[in-house]
C-alpha positions in Angstrom: 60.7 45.0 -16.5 60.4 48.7 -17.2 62.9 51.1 -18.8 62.9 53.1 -16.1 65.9 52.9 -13.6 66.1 53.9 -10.0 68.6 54.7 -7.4 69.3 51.6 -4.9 68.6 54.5 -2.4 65.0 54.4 -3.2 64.6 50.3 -3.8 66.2 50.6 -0.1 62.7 52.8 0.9 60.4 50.7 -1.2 61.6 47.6 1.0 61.1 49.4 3.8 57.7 50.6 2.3 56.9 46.8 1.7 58.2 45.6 5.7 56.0 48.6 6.7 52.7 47.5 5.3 53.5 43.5 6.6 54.0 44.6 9.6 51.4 46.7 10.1 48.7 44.2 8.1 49.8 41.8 10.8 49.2 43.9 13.7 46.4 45.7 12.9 45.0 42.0 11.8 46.2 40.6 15.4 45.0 43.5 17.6 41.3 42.8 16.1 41.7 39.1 16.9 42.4 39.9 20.0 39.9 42.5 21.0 37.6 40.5 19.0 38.0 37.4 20.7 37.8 39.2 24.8 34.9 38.3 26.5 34.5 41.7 29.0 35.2 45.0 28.1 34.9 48.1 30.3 32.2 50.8 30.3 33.6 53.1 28.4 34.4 50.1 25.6 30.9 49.0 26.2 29.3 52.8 25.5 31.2 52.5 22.4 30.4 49.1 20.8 29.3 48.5 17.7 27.7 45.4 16.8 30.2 43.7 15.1 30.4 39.8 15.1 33.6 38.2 15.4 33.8 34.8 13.1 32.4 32.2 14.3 31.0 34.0 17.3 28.2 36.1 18.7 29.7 38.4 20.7 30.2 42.0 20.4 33.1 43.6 20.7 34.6 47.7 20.9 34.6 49.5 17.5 38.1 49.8 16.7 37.8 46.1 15.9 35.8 46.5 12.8 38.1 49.3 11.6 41.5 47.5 12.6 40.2 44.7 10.4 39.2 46.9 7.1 42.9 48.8 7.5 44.7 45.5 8.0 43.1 44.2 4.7 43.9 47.9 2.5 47.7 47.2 4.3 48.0 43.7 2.6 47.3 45.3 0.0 49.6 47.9 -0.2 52.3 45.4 0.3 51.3 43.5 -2.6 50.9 46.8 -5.0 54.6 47.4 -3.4 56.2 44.1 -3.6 54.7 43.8 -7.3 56.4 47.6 -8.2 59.7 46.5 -6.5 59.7 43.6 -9.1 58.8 45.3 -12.2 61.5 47.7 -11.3 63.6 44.7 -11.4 64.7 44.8 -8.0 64.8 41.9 -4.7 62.1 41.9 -2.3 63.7 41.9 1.2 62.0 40.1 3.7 62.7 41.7 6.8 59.4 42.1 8.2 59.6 43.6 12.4 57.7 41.8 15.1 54.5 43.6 15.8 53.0 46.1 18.5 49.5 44.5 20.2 49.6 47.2 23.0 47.3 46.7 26.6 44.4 48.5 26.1 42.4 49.9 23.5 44.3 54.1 24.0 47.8 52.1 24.0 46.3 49.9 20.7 45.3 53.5 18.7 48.2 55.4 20.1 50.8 52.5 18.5 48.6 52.6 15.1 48.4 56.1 14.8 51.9 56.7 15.1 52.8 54.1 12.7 50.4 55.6 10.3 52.0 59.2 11.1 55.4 57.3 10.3 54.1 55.8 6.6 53.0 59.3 5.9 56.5 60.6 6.2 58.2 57.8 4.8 55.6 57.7 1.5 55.8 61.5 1.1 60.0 60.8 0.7 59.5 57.8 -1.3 56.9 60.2 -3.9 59.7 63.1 -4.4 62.3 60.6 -5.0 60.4 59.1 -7.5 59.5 62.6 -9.1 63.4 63.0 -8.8 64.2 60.1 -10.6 61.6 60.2 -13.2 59.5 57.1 -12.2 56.3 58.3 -12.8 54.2 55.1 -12.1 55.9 54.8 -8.4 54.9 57.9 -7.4 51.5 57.8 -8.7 51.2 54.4 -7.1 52.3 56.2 -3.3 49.9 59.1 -3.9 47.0 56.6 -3.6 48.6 54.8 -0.9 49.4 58.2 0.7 45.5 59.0 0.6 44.6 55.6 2.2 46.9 56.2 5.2 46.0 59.7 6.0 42.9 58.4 5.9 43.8 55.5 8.6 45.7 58.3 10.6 42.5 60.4 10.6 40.6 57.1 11.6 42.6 56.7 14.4 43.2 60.1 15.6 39.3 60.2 15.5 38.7 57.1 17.6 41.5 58.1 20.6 39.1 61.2 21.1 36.2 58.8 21.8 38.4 57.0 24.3 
């Protein structure tokens, strides 16, 4: 464990970091599965495939499924870069992880993810002054490059809505 010693306020938004990033890993991980696994698409989907093979199969599928996959994988690991911090800080992982958001259609599917992205962004941006607050150095460093990766997804998805 480290020296340094934090407010129970923000080991309450780390966990909340953590339940964030499961959640999300799992939906974003789910909503490829299943837009992966459908055998028909619409027009507009099909003007905007990508040839992307699902495992174990040889059929296409819309682009948002190759991206929902790569951000699902970068989420797992942001929970494990958080639930590792969370420990060295010598605090509990809680395991309150919320049920996730598959959405209808491919709009509802980037709306949900966007807005949870827009959500991490605030919440990390709190979690990076309290840290700066508190003197833990190493958290906040740690949720600046998280902070990049999920603008990034933000911008990803923002980007693919206007090709919907």
């Amino acid at each position: 464990m480290e020296n340094v010693k934090i407010s129970s306020e923000l080991f309450e938004l780390l966990n909340a970091a953590l339940s964030r990033e499961l959640e999300v890993s799992v939906q974003y991980m789910l909503q490829h599965t299943v837009w992966a696994g459908k055998t028909s698409i619409s027009k507009g989907e099909q003007k905007l495939s990508k040839p992307t093979k699902f495992v174990a199969s040889h059929k296409l599928f819309f682009l948002p499924g190759a991206t929902l996959k790569k951000i699902a994988i970068t989420e797992m690991r942001h929970a494990e870069e958080i639930g590792e911090r969370i420990i060295v800080l010598g605090g509990e992982i809680e395991e309150e992880v919320p049920s996730s958001t598959l959405g209808a259609s491919i709009r509802e599917i980037l709306e949900i993810d966007r807005d949870q992205e827009k959500a991490a962004i605030e919440l990390y941006k709190r979690i990076i002054d309290m840290a700066n607050v508190e003197g833990d150095d190493i958290t906040a460093k740690i949720f600046k490059k998280i902070l990049r990766d999920e603008e990034g997804h933000h911008k990803s998805f923002s980007n693919l809505l206007e090709m919907v």
